[in-house]
C-alpha positions as CSV (number, residue, x, y, z in Angstrom):
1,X,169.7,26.5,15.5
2,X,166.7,25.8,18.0
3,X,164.5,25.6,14.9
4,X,166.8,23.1,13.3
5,X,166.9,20.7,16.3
6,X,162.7,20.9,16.3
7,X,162.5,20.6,12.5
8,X,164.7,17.5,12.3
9,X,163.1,15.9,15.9
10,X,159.7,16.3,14.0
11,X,160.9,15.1,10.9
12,X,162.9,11.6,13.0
13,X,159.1,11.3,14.8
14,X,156.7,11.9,11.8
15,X,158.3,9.0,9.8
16,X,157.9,6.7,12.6
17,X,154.2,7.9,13.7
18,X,153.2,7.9,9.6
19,X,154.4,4.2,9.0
20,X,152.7,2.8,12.3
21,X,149.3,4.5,12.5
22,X,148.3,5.1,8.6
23,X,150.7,3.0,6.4
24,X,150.0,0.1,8.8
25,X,146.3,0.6,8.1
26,X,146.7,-0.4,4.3
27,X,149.4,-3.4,4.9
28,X,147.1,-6.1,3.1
29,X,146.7,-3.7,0.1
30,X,150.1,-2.5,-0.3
31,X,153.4,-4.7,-1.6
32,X,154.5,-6.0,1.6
33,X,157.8,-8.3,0.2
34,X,160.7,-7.3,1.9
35,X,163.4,-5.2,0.3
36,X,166.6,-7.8,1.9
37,X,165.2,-10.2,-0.5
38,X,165.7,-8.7,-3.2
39,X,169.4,-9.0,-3.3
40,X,170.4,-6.2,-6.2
41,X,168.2,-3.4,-5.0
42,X,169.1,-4.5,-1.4
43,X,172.6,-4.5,-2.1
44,X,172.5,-1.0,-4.3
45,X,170.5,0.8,-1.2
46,X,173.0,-0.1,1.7
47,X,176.1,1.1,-0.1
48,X,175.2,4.0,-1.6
49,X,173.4,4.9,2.0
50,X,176.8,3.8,3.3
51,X,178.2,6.2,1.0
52,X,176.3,8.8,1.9
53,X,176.9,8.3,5.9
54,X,180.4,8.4,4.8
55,X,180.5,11.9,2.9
56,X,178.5,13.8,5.5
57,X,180.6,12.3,8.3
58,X,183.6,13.2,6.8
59,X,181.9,16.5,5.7
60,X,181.2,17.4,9.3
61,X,184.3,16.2,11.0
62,X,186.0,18.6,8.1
63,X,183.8,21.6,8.9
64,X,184.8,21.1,13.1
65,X,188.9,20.8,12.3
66,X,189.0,23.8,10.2
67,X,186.8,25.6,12.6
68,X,184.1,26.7,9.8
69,X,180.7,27.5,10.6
70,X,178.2,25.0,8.3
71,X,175.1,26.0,7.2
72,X,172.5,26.0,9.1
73,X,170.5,24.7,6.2
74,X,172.8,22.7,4.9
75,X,173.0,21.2,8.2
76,X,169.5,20.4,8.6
77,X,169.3,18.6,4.9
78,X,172.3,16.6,6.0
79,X,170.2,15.4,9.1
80,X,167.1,14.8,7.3
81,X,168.8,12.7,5.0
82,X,171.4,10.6,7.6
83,X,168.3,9.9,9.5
84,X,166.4,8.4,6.5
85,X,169.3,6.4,5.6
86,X,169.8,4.6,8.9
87,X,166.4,3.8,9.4
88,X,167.1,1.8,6.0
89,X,170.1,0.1,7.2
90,X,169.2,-0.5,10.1
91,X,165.2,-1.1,10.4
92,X,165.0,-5.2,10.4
93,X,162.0,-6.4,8.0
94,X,161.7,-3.1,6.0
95,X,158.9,-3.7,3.0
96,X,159.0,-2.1,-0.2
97,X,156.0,0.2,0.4
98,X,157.4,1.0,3.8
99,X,161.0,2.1,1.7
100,X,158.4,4.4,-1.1
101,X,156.8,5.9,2.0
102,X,159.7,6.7,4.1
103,X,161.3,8.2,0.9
104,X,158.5,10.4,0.3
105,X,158.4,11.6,3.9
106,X,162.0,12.6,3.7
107,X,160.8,14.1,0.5
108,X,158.2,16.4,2.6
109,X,161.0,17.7,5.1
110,X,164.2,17.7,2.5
111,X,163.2,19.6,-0.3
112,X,161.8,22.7,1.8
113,X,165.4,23.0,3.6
114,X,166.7,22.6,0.2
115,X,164.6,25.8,-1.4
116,X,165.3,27.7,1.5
117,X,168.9,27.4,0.6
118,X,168.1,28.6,-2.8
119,X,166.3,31.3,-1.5
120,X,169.0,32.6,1.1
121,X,171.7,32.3,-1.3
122,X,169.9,34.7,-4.1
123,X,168.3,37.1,-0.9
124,X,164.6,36.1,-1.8
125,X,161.7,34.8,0.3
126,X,160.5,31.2,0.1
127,X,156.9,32.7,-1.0
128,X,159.1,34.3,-4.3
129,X,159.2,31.0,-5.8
130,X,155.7,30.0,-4.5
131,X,156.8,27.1,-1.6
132,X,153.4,26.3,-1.2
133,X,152.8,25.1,-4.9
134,X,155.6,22.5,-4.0
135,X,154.8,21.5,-0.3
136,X,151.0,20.6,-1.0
137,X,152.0,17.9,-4.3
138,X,154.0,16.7,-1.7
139,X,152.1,16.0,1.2
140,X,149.8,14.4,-1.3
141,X,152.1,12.1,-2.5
142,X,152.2,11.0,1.5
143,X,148.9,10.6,1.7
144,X,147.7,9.2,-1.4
145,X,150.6,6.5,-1.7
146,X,148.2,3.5,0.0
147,X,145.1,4.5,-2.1
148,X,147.3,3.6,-5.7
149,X,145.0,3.1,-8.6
150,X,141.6,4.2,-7.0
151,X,139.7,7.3,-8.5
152,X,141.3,9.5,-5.6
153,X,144.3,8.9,-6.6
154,X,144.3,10.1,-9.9
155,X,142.3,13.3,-9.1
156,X,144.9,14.2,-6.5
157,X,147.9,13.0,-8.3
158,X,147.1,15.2,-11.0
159,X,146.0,18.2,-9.1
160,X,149.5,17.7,-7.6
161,X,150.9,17.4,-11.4
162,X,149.6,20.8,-11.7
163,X,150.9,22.8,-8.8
164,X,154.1,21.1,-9.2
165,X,154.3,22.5,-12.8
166,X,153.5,25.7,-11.9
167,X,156.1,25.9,-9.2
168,X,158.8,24.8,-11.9
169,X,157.4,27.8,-13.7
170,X,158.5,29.9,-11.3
171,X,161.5,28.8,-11.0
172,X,162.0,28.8,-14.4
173,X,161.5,32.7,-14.4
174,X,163.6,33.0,-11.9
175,X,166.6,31.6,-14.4
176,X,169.3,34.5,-13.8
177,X,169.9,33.7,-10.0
178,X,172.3,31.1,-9.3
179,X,171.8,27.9,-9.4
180,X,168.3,28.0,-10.7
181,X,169.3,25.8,-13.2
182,X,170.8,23.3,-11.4
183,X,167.4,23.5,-9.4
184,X,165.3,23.0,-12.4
185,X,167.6,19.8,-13.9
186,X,166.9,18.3,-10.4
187,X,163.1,18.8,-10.1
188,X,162.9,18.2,-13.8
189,X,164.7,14.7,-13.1
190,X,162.0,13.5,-10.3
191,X,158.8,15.1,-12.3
192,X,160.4,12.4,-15.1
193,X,160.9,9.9,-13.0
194,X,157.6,10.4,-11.7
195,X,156.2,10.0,-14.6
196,X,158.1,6.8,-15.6
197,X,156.8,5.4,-11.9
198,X,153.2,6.8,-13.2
199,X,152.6,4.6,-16.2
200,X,154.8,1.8,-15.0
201,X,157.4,2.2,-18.1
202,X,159.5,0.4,-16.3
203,X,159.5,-2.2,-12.9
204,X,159.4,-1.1,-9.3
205,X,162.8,-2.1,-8.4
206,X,164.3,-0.2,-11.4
207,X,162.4,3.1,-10.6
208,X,163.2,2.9,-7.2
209,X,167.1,2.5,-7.7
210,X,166.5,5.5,-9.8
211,X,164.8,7.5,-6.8
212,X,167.8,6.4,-4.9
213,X,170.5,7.4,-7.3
214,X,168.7,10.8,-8.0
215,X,168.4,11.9,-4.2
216,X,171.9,11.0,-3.5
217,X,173.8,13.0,-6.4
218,X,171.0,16.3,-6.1
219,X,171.5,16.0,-2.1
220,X,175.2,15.8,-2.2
221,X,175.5,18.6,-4.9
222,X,173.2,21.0,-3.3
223,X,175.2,20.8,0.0
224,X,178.1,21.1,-1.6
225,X,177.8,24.2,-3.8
226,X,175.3,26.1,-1.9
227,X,177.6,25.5,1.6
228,X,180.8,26.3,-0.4
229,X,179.4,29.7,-2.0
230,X,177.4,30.8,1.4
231,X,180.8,29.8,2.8
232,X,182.8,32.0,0.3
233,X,180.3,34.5,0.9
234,X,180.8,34.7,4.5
235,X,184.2,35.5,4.0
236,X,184.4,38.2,2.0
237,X,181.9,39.9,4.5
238,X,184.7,39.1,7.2
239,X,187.2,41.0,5.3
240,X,184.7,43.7,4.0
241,X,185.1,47.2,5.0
242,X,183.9,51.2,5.5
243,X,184.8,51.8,1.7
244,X,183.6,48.6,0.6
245,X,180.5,49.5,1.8
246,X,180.7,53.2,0.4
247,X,181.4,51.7,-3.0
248,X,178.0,49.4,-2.4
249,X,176.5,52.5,-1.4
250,X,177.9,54.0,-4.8
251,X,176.5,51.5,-7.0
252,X,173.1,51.2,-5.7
253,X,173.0,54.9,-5.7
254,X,173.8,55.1,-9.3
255,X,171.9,52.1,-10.3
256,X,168.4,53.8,-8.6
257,X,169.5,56.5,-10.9
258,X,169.7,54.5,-14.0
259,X,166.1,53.0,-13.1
260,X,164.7,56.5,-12.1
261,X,166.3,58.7,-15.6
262,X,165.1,56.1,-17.7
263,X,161.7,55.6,-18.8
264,X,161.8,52.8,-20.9
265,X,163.6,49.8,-19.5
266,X,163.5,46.1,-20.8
267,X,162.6,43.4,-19.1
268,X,165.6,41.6,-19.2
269,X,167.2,45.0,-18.3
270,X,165.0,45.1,-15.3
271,X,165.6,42.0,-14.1
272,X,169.6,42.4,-14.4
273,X,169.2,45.3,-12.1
274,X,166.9,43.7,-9.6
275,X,169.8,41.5,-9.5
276,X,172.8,43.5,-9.2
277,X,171.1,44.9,-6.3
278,X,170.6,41.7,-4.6
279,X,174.2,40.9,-4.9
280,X,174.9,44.4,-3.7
281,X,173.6,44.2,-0.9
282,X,174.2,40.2,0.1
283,X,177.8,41.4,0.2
284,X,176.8,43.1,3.9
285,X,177.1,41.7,6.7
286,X,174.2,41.5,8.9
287,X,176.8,41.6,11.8
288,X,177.8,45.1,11.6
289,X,179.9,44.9,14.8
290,X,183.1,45.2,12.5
291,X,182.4,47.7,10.7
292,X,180.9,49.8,13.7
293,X,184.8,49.3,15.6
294,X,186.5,50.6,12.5
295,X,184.1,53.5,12.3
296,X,184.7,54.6,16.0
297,X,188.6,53.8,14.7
298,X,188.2,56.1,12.1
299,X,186.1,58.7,14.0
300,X,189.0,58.4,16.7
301,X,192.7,57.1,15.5
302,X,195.6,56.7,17.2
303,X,193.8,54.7,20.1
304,X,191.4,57.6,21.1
305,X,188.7,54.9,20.8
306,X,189.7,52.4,23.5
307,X,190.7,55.5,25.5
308,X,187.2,57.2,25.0
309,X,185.3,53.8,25.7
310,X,187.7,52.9,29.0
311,X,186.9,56.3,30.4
312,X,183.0,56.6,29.5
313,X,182.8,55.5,33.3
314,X,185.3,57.5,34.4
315,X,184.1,60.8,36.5
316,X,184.0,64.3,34.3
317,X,187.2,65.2,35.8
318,X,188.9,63.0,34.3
319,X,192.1,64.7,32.4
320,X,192.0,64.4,28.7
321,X,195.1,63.0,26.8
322,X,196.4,64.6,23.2
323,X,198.9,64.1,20.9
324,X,201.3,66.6,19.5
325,X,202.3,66.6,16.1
326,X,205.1,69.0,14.1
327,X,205.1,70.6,10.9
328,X,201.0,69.4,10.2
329,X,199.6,71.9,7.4
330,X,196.3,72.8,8.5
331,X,193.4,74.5,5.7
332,X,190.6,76.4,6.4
333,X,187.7,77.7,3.9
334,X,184.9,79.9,4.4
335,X,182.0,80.8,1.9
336,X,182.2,84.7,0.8
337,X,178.7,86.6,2.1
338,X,177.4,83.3,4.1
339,X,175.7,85.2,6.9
340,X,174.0,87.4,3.7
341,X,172.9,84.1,2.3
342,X,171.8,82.4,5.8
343,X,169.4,85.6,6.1
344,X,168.0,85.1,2.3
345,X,167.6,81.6,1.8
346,X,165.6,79.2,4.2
347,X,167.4,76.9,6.7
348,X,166.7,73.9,4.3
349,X,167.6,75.9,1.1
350,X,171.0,76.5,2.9
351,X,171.6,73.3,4.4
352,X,171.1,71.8,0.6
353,X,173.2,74.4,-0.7
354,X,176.3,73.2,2.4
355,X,175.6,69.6,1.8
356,X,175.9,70.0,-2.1
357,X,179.4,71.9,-0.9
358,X,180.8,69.5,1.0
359,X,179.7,66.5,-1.3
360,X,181.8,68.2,-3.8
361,X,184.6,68.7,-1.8
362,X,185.1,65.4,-0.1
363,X,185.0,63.9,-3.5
364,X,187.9,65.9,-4.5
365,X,189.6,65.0,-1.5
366,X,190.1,61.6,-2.3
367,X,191.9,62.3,-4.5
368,X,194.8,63.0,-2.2
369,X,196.0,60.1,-0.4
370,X,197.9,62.7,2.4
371,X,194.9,64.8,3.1
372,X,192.2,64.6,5.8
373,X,189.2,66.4,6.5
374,X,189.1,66.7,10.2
375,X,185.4,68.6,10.2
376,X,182.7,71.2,8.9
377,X,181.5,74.1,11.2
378,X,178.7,75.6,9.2
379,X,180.1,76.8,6.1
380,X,184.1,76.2,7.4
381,X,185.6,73.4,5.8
382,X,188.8,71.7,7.9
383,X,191.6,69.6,6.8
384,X,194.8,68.7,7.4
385,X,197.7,66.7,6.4
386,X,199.5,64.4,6.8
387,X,198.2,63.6,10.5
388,X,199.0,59.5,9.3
389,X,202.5,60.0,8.2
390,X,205.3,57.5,9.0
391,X,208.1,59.7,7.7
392,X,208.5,63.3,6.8
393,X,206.4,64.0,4.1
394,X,206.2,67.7,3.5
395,X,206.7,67.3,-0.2
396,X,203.8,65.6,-1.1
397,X,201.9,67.3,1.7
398,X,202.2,71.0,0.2
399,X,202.0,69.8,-3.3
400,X,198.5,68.3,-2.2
401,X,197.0,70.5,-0.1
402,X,197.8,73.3,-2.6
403,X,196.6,71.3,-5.6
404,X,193.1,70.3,-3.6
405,X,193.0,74.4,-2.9
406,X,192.9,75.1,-6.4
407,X,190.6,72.3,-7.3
408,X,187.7,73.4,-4.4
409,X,188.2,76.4,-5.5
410,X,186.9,75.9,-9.5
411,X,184.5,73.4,-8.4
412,X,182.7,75.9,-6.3
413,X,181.5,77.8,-9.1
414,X,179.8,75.0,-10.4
415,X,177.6,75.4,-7.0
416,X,175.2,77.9,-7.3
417,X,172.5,79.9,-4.9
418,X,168.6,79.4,-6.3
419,X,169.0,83.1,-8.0
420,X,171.7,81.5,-9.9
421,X,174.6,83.5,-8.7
422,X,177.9,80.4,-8.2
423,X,179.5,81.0,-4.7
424,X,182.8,82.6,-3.8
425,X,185.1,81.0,-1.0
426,X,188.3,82.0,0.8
427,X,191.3,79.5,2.0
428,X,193.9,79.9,4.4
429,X,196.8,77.4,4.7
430,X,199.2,77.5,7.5
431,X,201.6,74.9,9.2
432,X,202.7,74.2,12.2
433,X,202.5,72.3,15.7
434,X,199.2,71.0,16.6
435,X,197.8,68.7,19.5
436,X,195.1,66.1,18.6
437,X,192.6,64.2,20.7
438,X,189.2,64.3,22.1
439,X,187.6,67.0,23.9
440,X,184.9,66.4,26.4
441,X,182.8,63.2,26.9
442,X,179.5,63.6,24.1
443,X,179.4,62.9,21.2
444,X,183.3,62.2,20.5
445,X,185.4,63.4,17.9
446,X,188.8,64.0,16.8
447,X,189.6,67.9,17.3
448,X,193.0,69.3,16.0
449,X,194.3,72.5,18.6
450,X,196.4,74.6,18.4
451,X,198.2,78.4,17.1
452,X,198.6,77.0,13.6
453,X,195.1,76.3,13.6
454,X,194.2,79.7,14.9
455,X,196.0,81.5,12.2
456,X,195.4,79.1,9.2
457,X,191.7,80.4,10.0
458,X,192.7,84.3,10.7
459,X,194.7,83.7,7.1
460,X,191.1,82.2,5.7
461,X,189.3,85.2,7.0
462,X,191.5,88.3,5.6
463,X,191.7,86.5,2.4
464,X,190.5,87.8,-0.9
465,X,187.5,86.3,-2.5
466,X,188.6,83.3,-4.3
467,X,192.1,83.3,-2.9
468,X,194.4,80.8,-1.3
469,X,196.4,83.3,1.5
470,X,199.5,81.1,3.2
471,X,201.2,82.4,6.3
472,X,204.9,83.0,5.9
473,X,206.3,79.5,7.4
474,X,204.0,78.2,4.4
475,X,205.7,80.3,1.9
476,X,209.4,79.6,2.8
477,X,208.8,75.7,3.1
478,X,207.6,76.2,-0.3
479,X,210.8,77.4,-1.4
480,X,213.3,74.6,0.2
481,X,210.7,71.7,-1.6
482,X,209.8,70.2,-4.9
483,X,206.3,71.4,-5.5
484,X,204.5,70.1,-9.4
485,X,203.8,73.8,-11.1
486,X,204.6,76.9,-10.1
487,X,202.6,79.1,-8.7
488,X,202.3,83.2,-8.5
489,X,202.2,84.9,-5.3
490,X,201.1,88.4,-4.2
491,X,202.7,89.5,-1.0
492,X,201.0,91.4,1.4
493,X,202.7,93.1,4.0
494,X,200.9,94.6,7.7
495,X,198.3,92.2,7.2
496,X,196.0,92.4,11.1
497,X,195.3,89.0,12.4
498,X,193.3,89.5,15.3
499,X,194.7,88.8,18.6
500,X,197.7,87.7,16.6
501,X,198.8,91.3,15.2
502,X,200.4,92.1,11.8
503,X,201.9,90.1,9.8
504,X,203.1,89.2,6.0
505,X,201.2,87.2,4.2
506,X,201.4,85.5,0.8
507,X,197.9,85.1,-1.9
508,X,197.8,83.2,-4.7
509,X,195.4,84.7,-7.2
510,X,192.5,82.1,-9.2
């Protein structure tokens, strides 16, 4: 905002300085009458100025009632051009060269705010539509408008021709981002009416209503559709969330993909891409202070977080708080012959070989709305559910984690080691009364305690390969619910749990 304030101060003391110490120079060469006595063009300028003062007032006092931030940008354009209107209405003795030279001052500080606008709302830098082949025409303009009709002039005014063309030929490449076009029928507007002004096709008072007319409506619409979409913008990054971003995440992921599998790609392909990543990505927030509380809140529910950040200060003795939940199904799994492999394969081989694992199965998990993946311990794989219920849910909760047993267990055949031999796992499923919270001070986490957690692993451990083995309490809930199939079980009796002794147990077979 500091920037603003600076660019507009320079911009309020430039016009002055400019008129007094160079126009003033060329007064007996330049058309001195005085635009109040021309009463149409006189008359034309102060109301549509007046209209102007009166939308950008109103445009401002809206903004501050509703409480909505305004555009920087947008801003600064809106203060640029108040300030060149009121030196109009209310300079005394204003000449018509001194109105052309004002205007194209404003012009020199306006348009730049203006392309900046366009640049921020399509995420591209002001040197991507090559600023400097529009600011130098520009500042041209300023200085050549006392020397009209002298061989300077025309060199200049037609190196300036040229820059500016080539600047509207970027632009014009640039015709899939939005608003381009909008952009293009406005420059395209001036560069005509530049050209009428050029070879005088029609009088000065005409053109310059023209001018008039033209800033007004591109001015006004600029601020208005570029504010409302940044504006629109803005919002939906308030509301945006930890899967919104993981489904950015997902798109750019498989749109890198797209570029890097295919070899031959259009242009117009190409370009459609470049954009759908722009748009991606403009969709987060640069403040990621939201997103970072509803990570810690996901890291830590139930309040752990504001607990764990009130007692950072708090000595190491502090006691630690926990929840205790009934009747939570808890899942363990465990990869068949895992020290075997760790001793083959290198450390990177094997972490690959996990992460590929555990890819697969937290996409499967998603799949079940009462399931939650509380950690991974090497090659154990943790979940419970449901940890979030409201009401009993133990219905849906056995269906589920049964179903998701099942699933990991044909998806980790598809996983295989580098000598092409698919991995094996064992599952163990028990339920019971847990207690959840956090445990120590670093590096916090949610940790799930408890004897049904000790024995849905001891169940995981003394399973067969490619097994799901449920403890007893598992078996008999099974049998007062509503599960979707029906499954076979094996029993097996005198099965040793260590330091829990022998017990019957129920498989069920791939």
């Amino acid at each position: 905002m500091i920037y603003l304030i600076l660019y507009v101060f320079l911009y309020c003391n430039a016009d002055d300085i400019l008129n007094k110490l160079y126009l003033s120079n060329y007064s007996t060469t330049l058309n001195n009458e005085l635009i109040q006595n021309n009463s149409n063009i006189y008359y034309s300028i102060t109301n549509l100025n007046l209209f102007v003062l009166t939308f950008y007032s109103i445009y401002f006092i809206s903004k501050f009632v509703s409480h909505k931030s305004i555009n920087t940008y947008s801003s600064g354009l809106a203060l640029v051009y108040i300030k060149y209107t009121l030196n109009i209405l209310f300079k005394v003795n204003m000449t018509l060269s001194q109105y052309e030279f004002s205007r194209n001052v404003m012009w020199l500080f306006a348009t730049p705010l203006m392309l900046k606008m366009y640049c921020d709302i399509n995420n591209i830098k002001l040197r991507d539509i090559n600023i400097q082949c529009h600011i130098i025409p520009v500042v041209i303009n300023v200085f050549i408008y006392p020397h009209d009709n002298k061989t300077i002039f025309v060199f200049l005014k037609g190196s300036s021709w040229a820059l500016i063309l080539f600047f509207m030929k970027t632009l014009y490449e640039k015709r899939n981002l939005m608003f381009t076009n909008i952009y293009l029928c406005i420059w395209s507007i001036f560069a005509l009416l530049n050209t009428i002004e050029l070879f005088q096709l029609t009088d000065i008072y005409t053109i310059n209503l023209y001018y008039l007319f033209t800033d007004v409506i591109s001015k006004l619409t600029v601020c208005i559709m570029i504010d409302d979409c940044i504006a629109r913008d803005k919002a939906e990054m308030i509301d945006i969330d930890l899967q919104s971003v993981q489904f950015i995440s997902y798109m750019i992921t498989h749109i890198n993909k797209y570029k890097i599998e295919n070899n031959v790609i259009t242009p117009a392909c190409n370009t459609l891409i470049d954009y759908a990543k722009i748009r991606f990505l403009a969709k987060i927030p640069e403040d990621k202070t939201i997103l970072e509380k509803e990570l810690l809140n996901k890291i830590l529910p139930f309040g752990f977080d504001k607990e764990y950040i009130s007692s950072a200060s708090a000595s190491a003795s502090a006691s630690a708080s926990a929840r205790q939940f009934n009747m939570i199904c808890v899942l363990f799994t465990d990869i068949v012959n895992y020290t075997e492999l760790a001793q083959k394969y290198d450390d990177t081989i094997i972490f690959q070989l996990l992460n590929n694992l555990y890819i697969s199965f937290d996409k499967i998990i998603k799949k079940y709305s009462h399931l939650q993946k509380i950690e991974t311990i090497g090659d154990a794989y943790m979940v419970v559910g449901d940890i979030f219920r409201n009401t009993i849910n133990h219905n849906f909760v056995i269906n589920e984690i049964l179903s998701f047993a099942i699933d990991i267990i044909k998806e980790v055949k598809t996983i295989k080691t580098p000598d092409n031999i698919p991995l094996c796992i064992r599952i163990g499923i028990n339920i019971g009364s847990v207690s959840i919270g956090i445990l120590g001070n670093e590096l916090p986490r949610l940790c799930v305690v408890g004897n049904a957690v000790n024995m849905a692993s001891r169940l995981q451990s003394t399973a067969e390969i490619d097994t799901i083995q449920i403890s007893s309490d598992v078996y008999e809930l099974l049998q007062t619910v509503e599960i979707d199939k029906k499954y076979e079980f094996v029993i097996k009796e005198n099965v040793f749990l260590k330091n829990m002794g022998s017990v019957t147990t129920y498989n069920i077979p791939p």
